[in-house]
Structure formats: structure tokens, C-alpha cells
DRENTORKOL-3810 file (N, C-alpha, C; in nm, 4 decimals):
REM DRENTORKOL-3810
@n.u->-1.7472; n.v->-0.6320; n.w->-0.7697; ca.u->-1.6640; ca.v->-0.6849; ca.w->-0.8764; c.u->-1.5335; c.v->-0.6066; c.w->-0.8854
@n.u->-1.4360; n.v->-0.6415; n.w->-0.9243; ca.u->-1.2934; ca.v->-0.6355; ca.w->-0.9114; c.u->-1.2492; c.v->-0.5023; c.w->-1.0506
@n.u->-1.3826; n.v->-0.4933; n.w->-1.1065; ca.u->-1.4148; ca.v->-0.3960; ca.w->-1.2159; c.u->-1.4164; c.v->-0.2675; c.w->-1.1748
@n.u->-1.5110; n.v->-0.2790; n.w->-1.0060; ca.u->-1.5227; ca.v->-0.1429; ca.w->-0.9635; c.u->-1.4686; c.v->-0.0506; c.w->-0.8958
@n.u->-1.3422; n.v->-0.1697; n.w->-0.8857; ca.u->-1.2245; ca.v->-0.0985; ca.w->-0.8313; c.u->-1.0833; c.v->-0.0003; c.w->-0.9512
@n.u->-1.0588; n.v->0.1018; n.w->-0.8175; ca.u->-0.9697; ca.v->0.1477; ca.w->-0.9480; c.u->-0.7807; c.v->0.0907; c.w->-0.9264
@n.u->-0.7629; n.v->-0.0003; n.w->-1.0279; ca.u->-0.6428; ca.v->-0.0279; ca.w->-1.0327; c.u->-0.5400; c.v->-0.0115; c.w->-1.1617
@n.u->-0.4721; n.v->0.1316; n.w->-1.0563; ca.u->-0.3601; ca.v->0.1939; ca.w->-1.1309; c.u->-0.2972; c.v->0.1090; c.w->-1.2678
@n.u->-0.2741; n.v->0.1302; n.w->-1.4078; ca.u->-0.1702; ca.v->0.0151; ca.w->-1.4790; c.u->-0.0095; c.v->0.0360; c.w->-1.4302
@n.u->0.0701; n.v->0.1948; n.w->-1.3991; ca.u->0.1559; ca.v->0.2205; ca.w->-1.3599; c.u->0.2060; c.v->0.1748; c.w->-1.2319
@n.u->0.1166; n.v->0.0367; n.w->-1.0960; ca.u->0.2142; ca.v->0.0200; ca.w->-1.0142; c.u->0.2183; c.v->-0.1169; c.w->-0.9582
@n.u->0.3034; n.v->-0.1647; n.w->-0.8592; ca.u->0.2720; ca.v->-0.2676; ca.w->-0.8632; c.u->0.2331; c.v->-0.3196; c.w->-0.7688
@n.u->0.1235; n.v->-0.4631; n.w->-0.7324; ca.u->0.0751; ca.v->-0.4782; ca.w->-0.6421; c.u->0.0823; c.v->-0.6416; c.w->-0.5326
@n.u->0.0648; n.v->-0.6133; n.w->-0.4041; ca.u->0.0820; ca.v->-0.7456; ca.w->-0.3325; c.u->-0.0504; c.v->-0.8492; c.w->-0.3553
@n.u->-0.0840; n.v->-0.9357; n.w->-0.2849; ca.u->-0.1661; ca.v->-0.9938; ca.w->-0.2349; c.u->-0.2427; c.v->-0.9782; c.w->-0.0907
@n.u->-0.1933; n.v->-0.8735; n.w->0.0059; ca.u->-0.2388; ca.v->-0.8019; ca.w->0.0777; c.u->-0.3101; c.v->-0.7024; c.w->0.0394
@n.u->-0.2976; n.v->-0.6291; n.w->-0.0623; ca.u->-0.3709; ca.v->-0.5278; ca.w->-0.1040; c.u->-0.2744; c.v->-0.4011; c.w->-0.0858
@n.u->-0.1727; n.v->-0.4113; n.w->-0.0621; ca.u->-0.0473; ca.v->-0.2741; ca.w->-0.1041; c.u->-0.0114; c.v->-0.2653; c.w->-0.2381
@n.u->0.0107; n.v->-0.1254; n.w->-0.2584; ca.u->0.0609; ca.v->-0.0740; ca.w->-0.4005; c.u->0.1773; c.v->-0.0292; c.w->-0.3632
@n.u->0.2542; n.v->-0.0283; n.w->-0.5025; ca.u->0.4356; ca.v->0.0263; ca.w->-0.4932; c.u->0.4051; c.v->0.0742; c.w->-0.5934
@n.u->0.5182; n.v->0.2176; n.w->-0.6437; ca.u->0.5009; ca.v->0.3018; ca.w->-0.7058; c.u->0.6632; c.v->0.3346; c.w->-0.7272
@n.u->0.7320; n.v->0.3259; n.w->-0.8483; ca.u->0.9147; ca.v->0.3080; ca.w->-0.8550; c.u->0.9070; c.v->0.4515; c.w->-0.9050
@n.u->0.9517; n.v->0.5190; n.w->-0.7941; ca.u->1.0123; ca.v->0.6581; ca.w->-0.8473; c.u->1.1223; c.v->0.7251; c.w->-0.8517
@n.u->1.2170; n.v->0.7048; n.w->-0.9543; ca.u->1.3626; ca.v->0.6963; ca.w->-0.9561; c.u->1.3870; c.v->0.5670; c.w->-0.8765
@n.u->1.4907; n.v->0.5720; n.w->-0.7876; ca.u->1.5432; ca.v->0.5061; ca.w->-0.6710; c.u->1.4299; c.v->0.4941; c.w->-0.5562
@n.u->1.3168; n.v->0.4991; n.w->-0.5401; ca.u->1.2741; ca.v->0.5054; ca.w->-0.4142; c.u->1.1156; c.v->0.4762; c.w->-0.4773
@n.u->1.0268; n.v->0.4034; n.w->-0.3725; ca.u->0.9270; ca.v->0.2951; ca.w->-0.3804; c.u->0.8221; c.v->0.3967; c.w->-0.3019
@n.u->0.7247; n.v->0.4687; n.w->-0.3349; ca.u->0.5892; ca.v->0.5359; ca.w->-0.2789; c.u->0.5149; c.v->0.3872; c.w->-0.2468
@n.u->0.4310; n.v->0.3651; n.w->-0.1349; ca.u->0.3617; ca.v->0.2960; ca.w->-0.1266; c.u->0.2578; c.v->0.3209; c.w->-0.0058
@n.u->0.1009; n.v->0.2569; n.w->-0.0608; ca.u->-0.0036; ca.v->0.2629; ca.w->0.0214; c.u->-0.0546; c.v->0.1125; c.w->0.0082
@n.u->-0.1985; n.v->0.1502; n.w->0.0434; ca.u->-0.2957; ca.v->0.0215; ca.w->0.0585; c.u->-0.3989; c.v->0.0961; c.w->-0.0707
@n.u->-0.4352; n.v->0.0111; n.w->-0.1641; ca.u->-0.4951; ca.v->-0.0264; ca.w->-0.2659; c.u->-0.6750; c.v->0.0252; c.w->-0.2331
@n.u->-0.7259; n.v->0.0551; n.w->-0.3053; ca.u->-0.8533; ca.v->0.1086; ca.w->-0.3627; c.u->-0.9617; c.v->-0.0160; c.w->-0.3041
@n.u->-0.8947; n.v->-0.1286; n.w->-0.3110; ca.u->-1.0162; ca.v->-0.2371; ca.w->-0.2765; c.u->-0.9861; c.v->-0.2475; c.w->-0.1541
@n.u->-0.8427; n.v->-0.2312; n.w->-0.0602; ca.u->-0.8372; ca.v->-0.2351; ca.w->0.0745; c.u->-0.9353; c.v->-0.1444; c.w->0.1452
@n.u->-0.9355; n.v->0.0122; n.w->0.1082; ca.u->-0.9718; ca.v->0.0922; ca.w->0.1538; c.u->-1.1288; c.v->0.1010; c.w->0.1668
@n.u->-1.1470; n.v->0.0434; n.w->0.0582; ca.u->-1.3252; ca.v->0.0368; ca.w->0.0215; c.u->-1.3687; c.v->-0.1045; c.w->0.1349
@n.u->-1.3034; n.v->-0.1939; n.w->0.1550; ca.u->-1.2860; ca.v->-0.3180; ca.w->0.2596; c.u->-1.3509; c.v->-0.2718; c.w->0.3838
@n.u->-1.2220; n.v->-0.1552; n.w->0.4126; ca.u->-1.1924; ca.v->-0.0777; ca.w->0.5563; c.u->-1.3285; c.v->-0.0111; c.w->0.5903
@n.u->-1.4068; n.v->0.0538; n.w->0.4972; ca.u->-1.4675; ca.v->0.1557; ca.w->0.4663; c.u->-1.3731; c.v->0.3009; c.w->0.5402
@n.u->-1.4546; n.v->0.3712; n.w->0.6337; ca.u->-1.3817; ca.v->0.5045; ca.w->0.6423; c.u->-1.2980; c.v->0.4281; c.w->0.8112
@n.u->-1.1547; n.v->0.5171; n.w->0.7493; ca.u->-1.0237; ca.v->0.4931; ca.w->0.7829; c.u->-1.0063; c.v->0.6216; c.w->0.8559
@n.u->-0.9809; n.v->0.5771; n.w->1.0201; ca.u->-1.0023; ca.v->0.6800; ca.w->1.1064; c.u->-0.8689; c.v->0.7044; c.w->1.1886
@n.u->-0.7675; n.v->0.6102; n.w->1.1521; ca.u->-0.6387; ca.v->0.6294; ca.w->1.1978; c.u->-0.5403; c.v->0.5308; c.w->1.1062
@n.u->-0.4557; n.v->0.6057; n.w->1.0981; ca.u->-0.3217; ca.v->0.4860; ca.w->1.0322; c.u->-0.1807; c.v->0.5012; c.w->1.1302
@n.u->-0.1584; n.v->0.4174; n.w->1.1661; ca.u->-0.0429; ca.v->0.3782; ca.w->1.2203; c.u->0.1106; c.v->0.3772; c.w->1.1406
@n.u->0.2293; n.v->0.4951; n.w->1.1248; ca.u->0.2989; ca.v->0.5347; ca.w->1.0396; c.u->0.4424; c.v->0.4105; c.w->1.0696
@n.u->0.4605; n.v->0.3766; n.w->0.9917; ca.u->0.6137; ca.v->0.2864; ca.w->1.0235; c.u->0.7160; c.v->0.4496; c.w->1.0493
@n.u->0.8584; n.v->0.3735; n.w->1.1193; ca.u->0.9325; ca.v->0.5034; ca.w->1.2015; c.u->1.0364; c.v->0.5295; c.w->1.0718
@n.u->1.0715; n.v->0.6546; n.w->1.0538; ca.u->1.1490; ca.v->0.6852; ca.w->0.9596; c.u->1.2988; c.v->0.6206; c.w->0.9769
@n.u->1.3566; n.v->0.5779; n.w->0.8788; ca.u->1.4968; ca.v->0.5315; ca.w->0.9198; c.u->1.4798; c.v->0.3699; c.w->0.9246
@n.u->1.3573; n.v->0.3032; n.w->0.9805; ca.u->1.3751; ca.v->0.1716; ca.w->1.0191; c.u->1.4013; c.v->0.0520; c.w->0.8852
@n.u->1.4606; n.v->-0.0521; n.w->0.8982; ca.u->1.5045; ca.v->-0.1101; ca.w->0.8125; c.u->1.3927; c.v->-0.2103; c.w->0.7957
@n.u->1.3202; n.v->-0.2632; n.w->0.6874; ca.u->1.2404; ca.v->-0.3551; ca.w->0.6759; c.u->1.2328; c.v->-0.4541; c.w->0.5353
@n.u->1.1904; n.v->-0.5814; n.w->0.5583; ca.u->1.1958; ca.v->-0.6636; ca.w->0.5182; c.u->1.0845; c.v->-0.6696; c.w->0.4212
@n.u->1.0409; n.v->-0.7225; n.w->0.2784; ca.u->1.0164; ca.v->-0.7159; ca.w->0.2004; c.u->0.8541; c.v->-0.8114; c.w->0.2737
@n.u->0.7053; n.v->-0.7727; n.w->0.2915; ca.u->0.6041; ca.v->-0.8217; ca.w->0.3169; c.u->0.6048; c.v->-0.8295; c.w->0.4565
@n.u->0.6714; n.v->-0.7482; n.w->0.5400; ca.u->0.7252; ca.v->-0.7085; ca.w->0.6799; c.u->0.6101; c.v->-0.6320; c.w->0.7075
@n.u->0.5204; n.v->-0.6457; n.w->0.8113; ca.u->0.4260; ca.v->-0.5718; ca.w->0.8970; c.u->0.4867; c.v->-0.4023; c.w->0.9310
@n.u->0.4374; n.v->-0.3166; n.w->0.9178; ca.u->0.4856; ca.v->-0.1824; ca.w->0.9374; c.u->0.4351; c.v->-0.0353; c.w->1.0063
@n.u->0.2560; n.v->-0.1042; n.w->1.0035; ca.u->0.1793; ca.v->0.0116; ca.w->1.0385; c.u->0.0805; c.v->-0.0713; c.w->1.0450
@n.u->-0.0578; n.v->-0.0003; n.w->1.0536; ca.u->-0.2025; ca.v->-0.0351; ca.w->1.0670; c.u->-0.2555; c.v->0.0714; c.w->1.0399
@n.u->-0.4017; n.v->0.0326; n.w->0.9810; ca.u->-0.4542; ca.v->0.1433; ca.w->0.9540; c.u->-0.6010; c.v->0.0739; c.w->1.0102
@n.u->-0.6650; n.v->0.2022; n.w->1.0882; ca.u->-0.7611; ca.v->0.1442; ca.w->1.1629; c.u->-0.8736; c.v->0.2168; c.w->1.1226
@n.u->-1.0044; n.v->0.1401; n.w->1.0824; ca.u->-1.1294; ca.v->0.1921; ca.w->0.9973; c.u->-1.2324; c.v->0.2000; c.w->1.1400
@n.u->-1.3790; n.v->0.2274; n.w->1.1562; ca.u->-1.4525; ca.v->0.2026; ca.w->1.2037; c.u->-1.4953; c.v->0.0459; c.w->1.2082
@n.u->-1.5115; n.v->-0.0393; n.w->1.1235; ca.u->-1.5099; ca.v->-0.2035; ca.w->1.1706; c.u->-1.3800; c.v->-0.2516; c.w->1.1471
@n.u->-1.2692; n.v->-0.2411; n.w->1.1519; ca.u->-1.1310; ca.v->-0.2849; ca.w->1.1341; c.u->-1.0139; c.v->-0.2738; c.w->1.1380
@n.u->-0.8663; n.v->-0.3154; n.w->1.2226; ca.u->-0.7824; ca.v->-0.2850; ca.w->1.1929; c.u->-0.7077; c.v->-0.3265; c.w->1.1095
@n.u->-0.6463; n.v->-0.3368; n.w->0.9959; ca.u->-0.5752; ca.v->-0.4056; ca.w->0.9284; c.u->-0.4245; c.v->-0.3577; c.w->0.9402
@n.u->-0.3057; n.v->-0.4835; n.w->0.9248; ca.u->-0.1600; ca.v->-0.4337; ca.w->0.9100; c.u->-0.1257; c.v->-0.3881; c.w->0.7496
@n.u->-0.0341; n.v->-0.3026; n.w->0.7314; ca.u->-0.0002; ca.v->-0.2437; ca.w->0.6207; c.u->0.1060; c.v->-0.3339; c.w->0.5983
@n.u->0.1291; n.v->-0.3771; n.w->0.4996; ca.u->0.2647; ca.v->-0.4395; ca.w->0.4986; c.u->0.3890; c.v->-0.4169; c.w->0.3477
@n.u->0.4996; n.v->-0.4070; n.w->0.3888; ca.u->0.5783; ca.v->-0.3298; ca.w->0.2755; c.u->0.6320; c.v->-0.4266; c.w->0.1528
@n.u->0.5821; n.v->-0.3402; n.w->0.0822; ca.u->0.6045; ca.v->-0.4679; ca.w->-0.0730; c.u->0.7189; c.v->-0.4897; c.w->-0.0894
@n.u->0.8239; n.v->-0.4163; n.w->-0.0630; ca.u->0.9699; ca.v->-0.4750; ca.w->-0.0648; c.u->1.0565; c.v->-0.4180; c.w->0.0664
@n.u->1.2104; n.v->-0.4523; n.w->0.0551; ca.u->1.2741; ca.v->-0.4558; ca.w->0.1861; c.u->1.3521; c.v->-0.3272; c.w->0.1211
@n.u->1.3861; n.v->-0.2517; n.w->0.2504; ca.u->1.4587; ca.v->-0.1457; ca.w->0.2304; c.u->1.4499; c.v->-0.0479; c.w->0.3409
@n.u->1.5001; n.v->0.0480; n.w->0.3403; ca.u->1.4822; ca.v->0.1933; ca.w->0.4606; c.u->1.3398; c.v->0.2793; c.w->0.4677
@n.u->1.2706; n.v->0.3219; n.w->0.5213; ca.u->1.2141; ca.v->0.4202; ca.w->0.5251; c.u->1.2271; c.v->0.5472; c.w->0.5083
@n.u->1.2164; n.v->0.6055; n.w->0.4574; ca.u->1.2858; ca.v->0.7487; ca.w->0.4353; c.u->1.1755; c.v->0.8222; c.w->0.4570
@n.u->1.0677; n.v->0.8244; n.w->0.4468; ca.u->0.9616; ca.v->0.9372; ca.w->0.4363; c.u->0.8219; c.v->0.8865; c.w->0.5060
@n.u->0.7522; n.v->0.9392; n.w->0.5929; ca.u->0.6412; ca.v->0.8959; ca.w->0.6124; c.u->0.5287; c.v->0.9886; c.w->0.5476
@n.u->0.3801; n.v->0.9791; n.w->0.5387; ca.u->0.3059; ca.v->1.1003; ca.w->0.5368; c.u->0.2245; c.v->1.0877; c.w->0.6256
@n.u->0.3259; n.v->1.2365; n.w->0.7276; ca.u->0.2043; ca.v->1.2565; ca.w->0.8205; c.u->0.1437; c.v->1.3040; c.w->0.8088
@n.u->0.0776; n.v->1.3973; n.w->0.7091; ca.u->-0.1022; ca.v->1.4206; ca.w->0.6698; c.u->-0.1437; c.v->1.3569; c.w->0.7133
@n.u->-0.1399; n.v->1.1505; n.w->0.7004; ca.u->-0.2541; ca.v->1.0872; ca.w->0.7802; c.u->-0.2553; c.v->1.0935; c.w->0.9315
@n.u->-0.1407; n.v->1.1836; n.w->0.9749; ca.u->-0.1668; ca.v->1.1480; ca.w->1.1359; c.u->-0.3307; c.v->1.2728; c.w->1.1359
@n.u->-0.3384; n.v->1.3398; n.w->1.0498; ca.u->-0.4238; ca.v->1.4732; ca.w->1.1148; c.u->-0.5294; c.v->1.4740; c.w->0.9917
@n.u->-0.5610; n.v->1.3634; n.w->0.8795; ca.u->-0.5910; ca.v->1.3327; ca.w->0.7934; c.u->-0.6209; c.v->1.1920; c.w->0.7132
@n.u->-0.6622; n.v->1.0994; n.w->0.8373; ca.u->-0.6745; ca.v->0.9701; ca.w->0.7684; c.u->-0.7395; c.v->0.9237; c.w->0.6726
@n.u->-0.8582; n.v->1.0316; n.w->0.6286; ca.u->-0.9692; ca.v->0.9836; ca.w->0.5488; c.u->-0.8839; c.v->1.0079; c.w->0.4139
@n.u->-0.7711; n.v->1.0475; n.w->0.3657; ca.u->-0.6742; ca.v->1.0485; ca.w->0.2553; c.u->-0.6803; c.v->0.9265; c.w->0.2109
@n.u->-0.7112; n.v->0.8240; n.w->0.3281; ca.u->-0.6615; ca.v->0.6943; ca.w->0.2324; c.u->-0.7777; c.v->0.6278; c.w->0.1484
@n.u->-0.8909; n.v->0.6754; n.w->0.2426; ca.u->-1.0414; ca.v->0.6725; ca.w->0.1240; c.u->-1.0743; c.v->0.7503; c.w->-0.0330
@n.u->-0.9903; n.v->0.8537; n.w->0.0342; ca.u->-1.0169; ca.v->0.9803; ca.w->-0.0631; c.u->-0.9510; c.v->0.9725; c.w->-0.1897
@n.u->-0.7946; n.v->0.9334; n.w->-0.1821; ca.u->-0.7092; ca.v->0.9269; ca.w->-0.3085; c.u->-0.6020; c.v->0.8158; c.w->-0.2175
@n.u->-0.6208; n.v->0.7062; n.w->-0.2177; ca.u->-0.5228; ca.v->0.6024; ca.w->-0.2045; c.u->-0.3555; c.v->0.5775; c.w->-0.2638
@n.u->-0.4135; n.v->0.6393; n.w->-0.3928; ca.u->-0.2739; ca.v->0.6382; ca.w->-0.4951; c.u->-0.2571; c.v->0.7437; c.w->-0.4817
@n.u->-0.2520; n.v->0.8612; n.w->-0.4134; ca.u->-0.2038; ca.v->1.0338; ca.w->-0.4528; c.u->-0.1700; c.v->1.0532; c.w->-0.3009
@n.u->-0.2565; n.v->1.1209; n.w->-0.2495; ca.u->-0.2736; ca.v->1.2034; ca.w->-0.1472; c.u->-0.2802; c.v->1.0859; c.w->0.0003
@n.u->-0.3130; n.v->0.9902; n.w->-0.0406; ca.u->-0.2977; ca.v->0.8782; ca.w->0.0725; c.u->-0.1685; c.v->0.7590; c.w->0.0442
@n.u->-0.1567; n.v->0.8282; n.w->-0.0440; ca.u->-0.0084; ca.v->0.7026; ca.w->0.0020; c.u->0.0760; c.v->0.7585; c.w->0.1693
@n.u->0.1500; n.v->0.5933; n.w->0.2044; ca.u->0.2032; ca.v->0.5925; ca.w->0.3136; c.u->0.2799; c.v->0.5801; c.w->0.3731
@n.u->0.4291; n.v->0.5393; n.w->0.2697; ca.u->0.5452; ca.v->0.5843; ca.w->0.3495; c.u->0.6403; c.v->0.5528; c.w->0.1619
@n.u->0.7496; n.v->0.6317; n.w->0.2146; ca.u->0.8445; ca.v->0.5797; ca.w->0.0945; c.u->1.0074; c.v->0.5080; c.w->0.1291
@n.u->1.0391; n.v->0.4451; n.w->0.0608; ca.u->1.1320; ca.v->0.3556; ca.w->0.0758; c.u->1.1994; c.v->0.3353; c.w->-0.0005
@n.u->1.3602; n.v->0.3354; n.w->0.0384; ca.u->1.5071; ca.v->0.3193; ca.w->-0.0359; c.u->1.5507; c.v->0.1524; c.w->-0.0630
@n.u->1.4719; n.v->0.1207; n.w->-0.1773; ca.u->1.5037; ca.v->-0.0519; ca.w->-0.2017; c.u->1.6430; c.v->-0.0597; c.w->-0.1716
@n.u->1.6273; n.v->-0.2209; n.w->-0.1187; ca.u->1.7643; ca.v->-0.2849; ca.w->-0.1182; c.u->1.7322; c.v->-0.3889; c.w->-0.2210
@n.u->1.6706; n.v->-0.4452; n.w->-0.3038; ca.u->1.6974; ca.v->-0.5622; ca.w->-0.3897; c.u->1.5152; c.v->-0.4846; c.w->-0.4834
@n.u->1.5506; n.v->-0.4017; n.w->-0.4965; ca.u->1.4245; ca.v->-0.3148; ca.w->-0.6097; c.u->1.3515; c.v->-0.4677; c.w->-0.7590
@n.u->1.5245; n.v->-0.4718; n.w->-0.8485; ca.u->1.4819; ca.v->-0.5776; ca.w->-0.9088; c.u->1.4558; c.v->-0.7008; c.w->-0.9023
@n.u->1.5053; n.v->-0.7520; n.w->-0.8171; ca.u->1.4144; ca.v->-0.8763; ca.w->-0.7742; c.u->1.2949; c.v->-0.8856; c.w->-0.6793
@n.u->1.2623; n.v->-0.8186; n.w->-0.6039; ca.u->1.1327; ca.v->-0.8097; ca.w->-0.5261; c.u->1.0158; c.v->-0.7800; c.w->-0.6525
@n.u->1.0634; n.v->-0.6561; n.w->-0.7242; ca.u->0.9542; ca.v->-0.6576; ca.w->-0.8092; c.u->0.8998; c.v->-0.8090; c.w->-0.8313
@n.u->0.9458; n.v->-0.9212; n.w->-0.9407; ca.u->0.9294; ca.v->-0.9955; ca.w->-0.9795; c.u->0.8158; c.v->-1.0926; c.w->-0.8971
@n.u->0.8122; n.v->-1.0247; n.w->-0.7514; ca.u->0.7083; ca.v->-1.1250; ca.w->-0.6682; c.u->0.5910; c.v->-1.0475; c.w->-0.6441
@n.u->0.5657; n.v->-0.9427; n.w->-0.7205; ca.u->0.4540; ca.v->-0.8338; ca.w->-0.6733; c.u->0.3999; c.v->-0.8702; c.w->-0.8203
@n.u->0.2556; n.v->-0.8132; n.w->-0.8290; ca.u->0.0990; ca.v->-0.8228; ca.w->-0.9186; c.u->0.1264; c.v->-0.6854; c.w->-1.0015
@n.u->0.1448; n.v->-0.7137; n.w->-1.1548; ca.u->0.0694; ca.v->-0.5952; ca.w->-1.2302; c.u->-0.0316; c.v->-0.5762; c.w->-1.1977
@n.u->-0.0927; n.v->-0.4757; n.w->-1.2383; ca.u->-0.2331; ca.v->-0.4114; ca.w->-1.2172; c.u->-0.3119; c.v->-0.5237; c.w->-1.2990
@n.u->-0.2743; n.v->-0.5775; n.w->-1.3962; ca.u->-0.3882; ca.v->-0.7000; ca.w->-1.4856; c.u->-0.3566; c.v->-0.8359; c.w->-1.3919
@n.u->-0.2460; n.v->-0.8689; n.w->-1.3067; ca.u->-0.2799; ca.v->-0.9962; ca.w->-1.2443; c.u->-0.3223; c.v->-0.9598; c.w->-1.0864
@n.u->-0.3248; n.v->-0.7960; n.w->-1.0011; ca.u->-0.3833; ca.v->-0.7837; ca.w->-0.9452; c.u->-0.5463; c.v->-0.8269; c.w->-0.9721
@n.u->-0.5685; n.v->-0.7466; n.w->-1.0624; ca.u->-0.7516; ca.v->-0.7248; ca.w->-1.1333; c.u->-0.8066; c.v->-0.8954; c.w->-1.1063
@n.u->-0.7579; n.v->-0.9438; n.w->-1.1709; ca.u->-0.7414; ca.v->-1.1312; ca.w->-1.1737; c.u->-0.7422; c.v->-1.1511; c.w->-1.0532
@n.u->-0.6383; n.v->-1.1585; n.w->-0.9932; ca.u->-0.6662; ca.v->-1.2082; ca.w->-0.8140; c.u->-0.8066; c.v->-1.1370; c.w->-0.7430
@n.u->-0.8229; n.v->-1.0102; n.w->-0.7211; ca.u->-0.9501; ca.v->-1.0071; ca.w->-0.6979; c.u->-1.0802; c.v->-1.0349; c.w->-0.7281
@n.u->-1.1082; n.v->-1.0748; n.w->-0.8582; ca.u->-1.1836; ca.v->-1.1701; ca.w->-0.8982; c.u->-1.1807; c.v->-1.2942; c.w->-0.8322
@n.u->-1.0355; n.v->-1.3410; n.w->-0.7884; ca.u->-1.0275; ca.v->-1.5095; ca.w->-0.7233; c.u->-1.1148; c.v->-1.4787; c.w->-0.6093
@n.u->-1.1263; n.v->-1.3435; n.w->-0.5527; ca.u->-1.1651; ca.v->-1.3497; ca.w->-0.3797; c.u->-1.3099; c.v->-1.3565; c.w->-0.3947
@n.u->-1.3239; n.v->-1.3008; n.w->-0.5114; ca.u->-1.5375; ca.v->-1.2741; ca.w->-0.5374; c.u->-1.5992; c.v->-1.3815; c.w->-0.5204
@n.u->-1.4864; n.v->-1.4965; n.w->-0.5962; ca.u->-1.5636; ca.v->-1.6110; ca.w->-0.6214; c.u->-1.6400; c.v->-1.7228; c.w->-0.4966
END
């Protein structure tokens, strides 16, 4: 149930299962608590390249579990500025703390306020995963 997941109220979320996180000028983002629990244990992640320019729900990385690879994909368009490579030498971060210690790259919006507007609060995330139970 969509109960037993933990979803942040502070960020905001896709329909892929990525979280964004607005800090000042610049967007923290990972893969979500129900992705990870999906994945089960997450034995490599694939880092998007620092600098590269990307498009708002743009493929960027992978993160590869014992039954799965899944693509990461970026909740909005903008630069890369930061990766965390902890997960190159530390993937199980993204099991461990998804929202903290496993987030996965950060990014310099180019259109911050309007992309928001197409991403899930944490209460119409909660809601959509319920749609998938059913």
C-alpha cells in the first residue's frame, strides 16, 4: 500500500517515481522510496555527466538492482552541476536514504516555475500510487 511508503511533503514528484527537491536556485533529485523498494537492493547507478544539458523527463542514468534496470529520468530541464559519486562506491544509498544520502544528481533549472506545475505533490504522488495497487 502506497501508505507504506515514505513520501516526503517538502518535494516534488514525477510519475516515474523521481523526486525534486528546490534548493535555492538548484533542484536535488533521486528516485523515490517506492522506486527503490520496486528495485529491491540497488547494486549500481549509472551517474548523468556533469555539465550536460537536459530536457525536462529526459533519460539520464540507470540504476541497476539485482532483478532490474531502470532509467532515472530528470524532473525538469536544466544543467547538471553535481553528481553523487558516493553511489559509484556506494549504491545501496539509494535503499538506505533515497531522500538524503541517495539522492542523484543536482541541477541548474532553466524554466524551475513552470516545470514544477507538471510534477506530483507528495498528496497527489500518495494518490497515484494507490492508482498502480489497484
Amino acid at each position: 500500500m502506497s501508505e507504506d511508503y515514505e513520501i516526503p511533503e517538502n518535494l516534488y514528484y514525477t510519475k516515474e517515481h523521481e523526486w525534486a527537491r528546490v534548493e535555492d536556485d538548484v533542484v536535488v533529485m533521486g528516485i523515490t522510496d517506492y522506486a527503490q523498494t520496486q528495485l529491491h537492493e540497488v547494486v549500481y547507478v549509472e551517474l548523468p555527466e556533469v555539465g550536460s544539458e537536459v530536457e525536462q523527463m529526459e533519460a539520464i542514468g540507470t540504476v541497476e538492482s539485482v532483478k532490474a534496470v531502470s532509467e532515472i529520468y530528470t524532473p525538469v530541464s536544466g544543467r547538471i552541476i553535481e553528481v553523487n559519486r558516493t553511489l559509484e562506491d556506494r549504491p545501496e544509498l539509494v535503499n538506505v536514504d533515497p531522500y538524503g544520502e541517495g539522492w542523484i544528481a543536482k541541477i541548474q533549472p532553466t524554466n524551475l516555475k513552470e516545470e514544477l506545475k507538471s510534477l506530483m505533490t507528495a498528496a497527489e504522488y500518495a494518490d497515484y500510487l494507490r492508482t498502480l495497487e489497484e
